[in-house]
N, CA and C atoms as a LAMMPS dump frame, in Angstrom:
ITEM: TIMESTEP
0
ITEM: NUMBER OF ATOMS
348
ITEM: BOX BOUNDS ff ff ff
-5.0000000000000000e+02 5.0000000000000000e+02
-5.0000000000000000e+02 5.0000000000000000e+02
-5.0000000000000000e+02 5.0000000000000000e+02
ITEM: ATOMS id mol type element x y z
1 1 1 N -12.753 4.883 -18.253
2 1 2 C -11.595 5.012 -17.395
3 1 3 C -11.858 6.043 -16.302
4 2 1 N -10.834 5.78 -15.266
5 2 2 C -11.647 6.747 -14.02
6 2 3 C -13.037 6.866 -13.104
7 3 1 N -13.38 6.285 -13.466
8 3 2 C -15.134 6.201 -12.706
9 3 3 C -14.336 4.955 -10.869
10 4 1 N -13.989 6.21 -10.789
11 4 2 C -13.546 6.293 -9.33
12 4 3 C -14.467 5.086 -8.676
13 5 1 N -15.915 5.897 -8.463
14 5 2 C -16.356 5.979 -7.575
15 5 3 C -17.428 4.848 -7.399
16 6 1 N -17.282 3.605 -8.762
17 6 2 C -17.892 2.714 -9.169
18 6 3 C -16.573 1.658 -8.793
19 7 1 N -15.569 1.784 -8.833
20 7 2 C -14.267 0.879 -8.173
21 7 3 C -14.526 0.94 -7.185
22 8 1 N -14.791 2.186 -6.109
23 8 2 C -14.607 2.034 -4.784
24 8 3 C -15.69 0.989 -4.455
25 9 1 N -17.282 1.295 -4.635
26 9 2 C -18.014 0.324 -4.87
27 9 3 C -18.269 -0.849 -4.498
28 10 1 N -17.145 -1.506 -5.85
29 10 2 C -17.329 -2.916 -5.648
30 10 3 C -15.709 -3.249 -5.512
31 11 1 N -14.654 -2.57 -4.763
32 11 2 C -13.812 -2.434 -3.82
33 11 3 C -14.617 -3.129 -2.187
34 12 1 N -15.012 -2.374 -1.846
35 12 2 C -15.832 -2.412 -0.594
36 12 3 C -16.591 -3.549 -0.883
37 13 1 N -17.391 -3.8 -1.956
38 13 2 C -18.088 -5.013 -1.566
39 13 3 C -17.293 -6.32 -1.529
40 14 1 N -16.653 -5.912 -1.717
41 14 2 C -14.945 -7.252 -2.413
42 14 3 C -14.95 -7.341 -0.428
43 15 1 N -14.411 -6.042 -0.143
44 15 2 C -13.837 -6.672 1.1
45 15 3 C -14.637 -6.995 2.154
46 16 1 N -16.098 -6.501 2.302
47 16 2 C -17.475 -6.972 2.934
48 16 3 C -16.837 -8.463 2.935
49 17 1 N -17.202 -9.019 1.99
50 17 2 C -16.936 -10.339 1.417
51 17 3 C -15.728 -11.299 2.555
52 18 1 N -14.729 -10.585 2.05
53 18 2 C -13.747 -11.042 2.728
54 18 3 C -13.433 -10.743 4.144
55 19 1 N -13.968 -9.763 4.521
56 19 2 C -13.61 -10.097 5.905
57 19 3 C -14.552 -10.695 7.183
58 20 1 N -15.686 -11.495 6.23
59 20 2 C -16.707 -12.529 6.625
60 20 3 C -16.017 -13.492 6.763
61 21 1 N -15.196 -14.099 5.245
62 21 2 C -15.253 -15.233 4.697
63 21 3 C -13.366 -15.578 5.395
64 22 1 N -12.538 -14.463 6.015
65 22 2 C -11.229 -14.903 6.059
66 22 3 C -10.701 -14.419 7.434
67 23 1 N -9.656 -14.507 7.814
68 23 2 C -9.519 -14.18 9.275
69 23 3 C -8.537 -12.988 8.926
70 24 1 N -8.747 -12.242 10.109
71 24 2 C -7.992 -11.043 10.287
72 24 3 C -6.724 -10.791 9.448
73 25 1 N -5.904 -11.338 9.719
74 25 2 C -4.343 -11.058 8.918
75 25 3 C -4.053 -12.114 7.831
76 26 1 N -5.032 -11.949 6.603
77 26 2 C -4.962 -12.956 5.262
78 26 3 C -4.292 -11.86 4.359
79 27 1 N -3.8 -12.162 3.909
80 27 2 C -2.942 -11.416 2.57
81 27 3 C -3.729 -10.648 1.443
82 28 1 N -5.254 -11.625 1.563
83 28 2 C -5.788 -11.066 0.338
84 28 3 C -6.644 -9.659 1.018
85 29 1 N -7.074 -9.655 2.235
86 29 2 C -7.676 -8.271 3.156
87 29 3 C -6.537 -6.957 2.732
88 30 1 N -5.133 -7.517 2.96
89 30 2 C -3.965 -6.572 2.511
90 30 3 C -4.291 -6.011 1.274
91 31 1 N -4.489 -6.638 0.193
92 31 2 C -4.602 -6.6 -1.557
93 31 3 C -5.869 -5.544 -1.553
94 32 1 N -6.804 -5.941 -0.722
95 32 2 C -8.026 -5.187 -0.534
96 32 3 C -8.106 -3.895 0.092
97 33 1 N -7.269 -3.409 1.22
98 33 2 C -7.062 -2.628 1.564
99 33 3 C -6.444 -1.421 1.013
100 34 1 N -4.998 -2.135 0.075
101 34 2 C -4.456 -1.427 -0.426
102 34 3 C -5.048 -1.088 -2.097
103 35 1 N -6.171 -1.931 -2.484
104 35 2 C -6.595 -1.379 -3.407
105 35 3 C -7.86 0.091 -3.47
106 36 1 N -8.189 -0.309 -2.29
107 36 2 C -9.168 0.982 -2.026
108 36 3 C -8.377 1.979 -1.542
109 37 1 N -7.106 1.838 -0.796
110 37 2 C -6.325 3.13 -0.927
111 37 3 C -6.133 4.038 -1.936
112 38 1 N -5.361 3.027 -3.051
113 38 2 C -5.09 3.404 -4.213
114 38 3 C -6.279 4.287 -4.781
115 39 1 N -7.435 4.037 -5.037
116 39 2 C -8.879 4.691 -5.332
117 39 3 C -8.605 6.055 -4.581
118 40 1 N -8.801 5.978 -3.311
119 40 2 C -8.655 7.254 -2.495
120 40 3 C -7.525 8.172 -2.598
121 41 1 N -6.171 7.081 -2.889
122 41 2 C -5.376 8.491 -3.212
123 41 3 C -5.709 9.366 -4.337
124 42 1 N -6.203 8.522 -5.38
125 42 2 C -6.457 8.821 -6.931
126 42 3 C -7.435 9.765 -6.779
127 43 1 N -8.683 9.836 -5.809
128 43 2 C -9.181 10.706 -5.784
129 43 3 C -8.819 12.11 -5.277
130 44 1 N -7.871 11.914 -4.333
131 44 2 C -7.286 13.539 -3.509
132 44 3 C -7.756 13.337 -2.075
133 45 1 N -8.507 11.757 -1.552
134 45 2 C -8.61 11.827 -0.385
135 45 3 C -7.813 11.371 0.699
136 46 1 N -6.366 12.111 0.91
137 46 2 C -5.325 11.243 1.63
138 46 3 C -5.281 10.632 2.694
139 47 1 N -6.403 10.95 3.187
140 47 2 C -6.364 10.624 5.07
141 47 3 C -6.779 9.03 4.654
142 48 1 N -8.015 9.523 3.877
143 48 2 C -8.567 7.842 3.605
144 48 3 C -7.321 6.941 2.987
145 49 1 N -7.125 7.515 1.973
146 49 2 C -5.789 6.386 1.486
147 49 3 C -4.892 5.91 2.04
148 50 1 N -4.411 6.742 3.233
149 50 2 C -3.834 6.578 4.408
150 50 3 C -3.935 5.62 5.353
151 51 1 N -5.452 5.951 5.242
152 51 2 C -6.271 4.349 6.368
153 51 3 C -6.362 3.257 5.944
154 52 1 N -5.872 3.163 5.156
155 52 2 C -6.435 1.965 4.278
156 52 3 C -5.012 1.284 3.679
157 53 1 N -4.048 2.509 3.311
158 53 2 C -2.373 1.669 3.079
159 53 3 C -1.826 1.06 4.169
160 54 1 N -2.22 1.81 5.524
161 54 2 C -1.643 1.201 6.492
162 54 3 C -2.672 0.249 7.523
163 55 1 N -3.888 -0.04 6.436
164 55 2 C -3.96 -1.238 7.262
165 55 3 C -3.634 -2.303 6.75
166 56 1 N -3.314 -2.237 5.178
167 56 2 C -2.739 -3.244 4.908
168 56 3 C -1.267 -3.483 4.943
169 57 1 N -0.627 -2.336 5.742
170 57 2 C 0.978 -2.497 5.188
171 57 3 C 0.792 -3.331 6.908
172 58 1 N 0.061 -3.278 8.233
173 58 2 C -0.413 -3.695 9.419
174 58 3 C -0.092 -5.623 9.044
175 59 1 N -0.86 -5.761 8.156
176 59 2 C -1.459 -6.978 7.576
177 59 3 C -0.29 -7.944 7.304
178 60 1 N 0.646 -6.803 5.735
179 60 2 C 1.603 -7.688 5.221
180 60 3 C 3.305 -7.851 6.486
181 61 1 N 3.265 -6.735 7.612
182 61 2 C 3.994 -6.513 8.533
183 61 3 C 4.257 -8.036 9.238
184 62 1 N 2.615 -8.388 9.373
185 62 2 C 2.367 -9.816 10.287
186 62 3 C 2.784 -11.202 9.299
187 63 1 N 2.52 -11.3 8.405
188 63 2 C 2.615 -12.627 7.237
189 63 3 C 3.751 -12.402 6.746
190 64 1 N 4.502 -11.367 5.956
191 64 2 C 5.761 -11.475 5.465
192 64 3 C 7.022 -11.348 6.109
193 65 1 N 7.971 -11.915 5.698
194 65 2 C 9.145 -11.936 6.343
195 65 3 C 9.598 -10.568 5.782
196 66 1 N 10.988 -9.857 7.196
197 66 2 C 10.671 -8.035 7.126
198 66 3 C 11.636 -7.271 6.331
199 67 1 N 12.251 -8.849 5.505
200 67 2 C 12.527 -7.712 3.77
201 67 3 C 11.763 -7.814 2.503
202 68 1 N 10.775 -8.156 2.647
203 68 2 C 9.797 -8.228 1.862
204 68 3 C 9.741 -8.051 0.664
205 69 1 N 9.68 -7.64 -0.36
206 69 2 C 9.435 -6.745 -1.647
207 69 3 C 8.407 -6.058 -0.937
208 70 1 N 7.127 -7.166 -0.672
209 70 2 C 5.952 -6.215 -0.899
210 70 3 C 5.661 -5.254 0.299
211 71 1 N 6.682 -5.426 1.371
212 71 2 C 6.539 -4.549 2.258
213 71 3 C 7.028 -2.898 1.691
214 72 1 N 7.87 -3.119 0.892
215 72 2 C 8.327 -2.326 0.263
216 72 3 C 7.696 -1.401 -0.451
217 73 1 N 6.805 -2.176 -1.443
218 73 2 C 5.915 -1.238 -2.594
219 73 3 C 4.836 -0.566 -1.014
220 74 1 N 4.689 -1.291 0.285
221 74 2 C 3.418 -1.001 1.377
222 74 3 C 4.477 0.033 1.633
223 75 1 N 5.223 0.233 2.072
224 75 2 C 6.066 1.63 2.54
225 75 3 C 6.11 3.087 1.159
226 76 1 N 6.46 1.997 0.118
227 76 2 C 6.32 3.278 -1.146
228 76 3 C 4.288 3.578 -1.001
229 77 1 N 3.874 3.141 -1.168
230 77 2 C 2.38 3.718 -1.39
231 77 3 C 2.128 4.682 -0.058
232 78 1 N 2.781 4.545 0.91
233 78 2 C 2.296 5.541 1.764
234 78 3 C 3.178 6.637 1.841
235 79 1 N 4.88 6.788 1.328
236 79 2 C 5.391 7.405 1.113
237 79 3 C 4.502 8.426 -0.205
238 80 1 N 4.114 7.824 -1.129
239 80 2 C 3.492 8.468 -2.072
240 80 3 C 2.439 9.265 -1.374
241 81 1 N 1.691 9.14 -0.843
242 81 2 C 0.558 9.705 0.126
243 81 3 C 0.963 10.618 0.711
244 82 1 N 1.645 10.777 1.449
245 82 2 C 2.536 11.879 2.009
246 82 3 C 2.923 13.034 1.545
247 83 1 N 3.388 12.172 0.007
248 83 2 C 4.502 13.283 -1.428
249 83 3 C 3.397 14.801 -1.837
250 84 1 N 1.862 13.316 -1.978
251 84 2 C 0.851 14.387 -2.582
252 84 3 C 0.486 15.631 -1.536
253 85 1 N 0.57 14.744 -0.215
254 85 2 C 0.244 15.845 0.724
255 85 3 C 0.801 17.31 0.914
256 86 1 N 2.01 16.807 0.276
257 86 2 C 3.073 17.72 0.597
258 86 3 C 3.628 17.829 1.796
259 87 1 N 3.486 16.852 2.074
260 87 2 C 4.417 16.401 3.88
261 87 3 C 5.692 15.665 3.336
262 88 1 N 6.931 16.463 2.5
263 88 2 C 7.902 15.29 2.24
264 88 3 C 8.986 14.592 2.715
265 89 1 N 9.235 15.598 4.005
266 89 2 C 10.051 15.155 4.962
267 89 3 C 9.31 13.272 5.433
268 90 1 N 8.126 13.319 5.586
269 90 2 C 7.865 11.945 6.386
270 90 3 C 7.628 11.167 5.018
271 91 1 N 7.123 11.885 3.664
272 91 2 C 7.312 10.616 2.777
273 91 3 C 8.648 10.659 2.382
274 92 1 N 9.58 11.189 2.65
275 92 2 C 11.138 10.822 2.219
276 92 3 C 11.301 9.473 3.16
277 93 1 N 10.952 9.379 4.244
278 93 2 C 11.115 8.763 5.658
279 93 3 C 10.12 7.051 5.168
280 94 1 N 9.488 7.43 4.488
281 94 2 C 8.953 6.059 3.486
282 94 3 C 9.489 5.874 2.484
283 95 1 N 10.076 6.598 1.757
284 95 2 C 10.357 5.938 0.919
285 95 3 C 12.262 5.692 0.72
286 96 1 N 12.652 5.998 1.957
287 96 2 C 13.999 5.506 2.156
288 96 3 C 13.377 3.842 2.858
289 97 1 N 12.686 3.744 3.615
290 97 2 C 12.044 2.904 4.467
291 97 3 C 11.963 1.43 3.082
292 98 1 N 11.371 1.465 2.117
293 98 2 C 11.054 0.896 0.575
294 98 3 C 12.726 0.797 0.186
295 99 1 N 13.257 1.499 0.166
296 99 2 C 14.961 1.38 -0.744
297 99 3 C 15.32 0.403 0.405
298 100 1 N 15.794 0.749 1.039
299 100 2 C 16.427 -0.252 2.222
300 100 3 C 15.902 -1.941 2.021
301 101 1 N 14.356 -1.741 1.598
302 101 2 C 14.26 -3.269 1.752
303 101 3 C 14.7 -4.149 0.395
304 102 1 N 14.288 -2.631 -0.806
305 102 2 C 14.484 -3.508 -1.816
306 102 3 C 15.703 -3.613 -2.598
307 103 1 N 16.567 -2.798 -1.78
308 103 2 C 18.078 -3.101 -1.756
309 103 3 C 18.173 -4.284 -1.243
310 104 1 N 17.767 -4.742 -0.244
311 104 2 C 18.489 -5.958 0.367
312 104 3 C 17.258 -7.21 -0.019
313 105 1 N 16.49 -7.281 -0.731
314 105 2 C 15.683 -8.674 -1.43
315 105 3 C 15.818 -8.078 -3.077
316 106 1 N 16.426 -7.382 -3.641
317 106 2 C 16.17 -7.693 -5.025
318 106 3 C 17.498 -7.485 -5.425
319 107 1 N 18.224 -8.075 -6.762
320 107 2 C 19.356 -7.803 -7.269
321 107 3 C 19.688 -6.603 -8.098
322 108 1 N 20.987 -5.902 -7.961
323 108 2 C 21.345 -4.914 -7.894
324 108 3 C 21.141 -4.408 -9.223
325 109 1 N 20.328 -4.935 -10.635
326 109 2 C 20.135 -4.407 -11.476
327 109 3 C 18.726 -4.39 -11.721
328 110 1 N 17.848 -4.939 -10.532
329 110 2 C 16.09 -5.241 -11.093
330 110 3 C 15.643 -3.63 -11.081
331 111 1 N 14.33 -3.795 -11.929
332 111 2 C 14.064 -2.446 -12.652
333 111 3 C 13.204 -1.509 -11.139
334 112 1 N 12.587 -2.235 -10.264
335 112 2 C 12.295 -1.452 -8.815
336 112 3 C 12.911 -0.889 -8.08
337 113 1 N 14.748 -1.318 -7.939
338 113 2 C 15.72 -0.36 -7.599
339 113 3 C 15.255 1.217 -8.445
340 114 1 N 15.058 1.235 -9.549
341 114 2 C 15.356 2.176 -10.205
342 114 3 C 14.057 3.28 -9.933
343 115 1 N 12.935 2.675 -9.457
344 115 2 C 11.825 3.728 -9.154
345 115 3 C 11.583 4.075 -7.514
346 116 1 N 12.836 3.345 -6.296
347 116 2 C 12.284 3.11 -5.306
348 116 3 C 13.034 4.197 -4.477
């Protein structure tokens, strides 16, 4: 568990892959993006995790319609980024950004209201 730095890895070779094989704004480049974020936040490197949440939140902005869920969890992951930074004024500013949407696409008792 944790071997960071063997995810990032074959993270990166995942998206080598894909951004040969798919065009610019595919959903799965998003999945990819935001999974090597995730790695980078986990490590303590925020700028990178940063670059990488928002190129996929860029991605799901263009393909999803703009109440999304998953635009949502793309606004919470960079709100989270922020939290660690200790910048919480602008991740409050994400993660009100995440409530708003998933107030208005999910029903008023689903369990993501409750973490968003």
């Amino acid at each position: 568990m944790g071997d960071y730095s063997k995810a990032l890895e074959f993270y990166e070779k995942a998206l080598k892959i894909y951004e040969k094989a798919l065009p610019p704004n595919h959903p799965v480049l998003a999945t990819s993006y935001n999974n090597i974020g995730l790695v980078y936040n986990n490590i303590g490197d925020y700028s990178k995790a940063l670059e990488f949440y928002e190129k996929a939140h860029k991605i799901k902005e263009k393909v999803l319609p703009p109440n999304h869920p998953d635009l949502a969890t793309s606004y919470n992951n960079i709100g989270l980024v922020y939290d660690n930074m200790g910048d919480y004024s602008k991740a409050l500013e994400f993660y009100e950004k995440a409530l708003k949407i998933d107030e208005k696409a999910l029903r008023p008792n689903h369990p993501l209201l409750a973490t968003s």
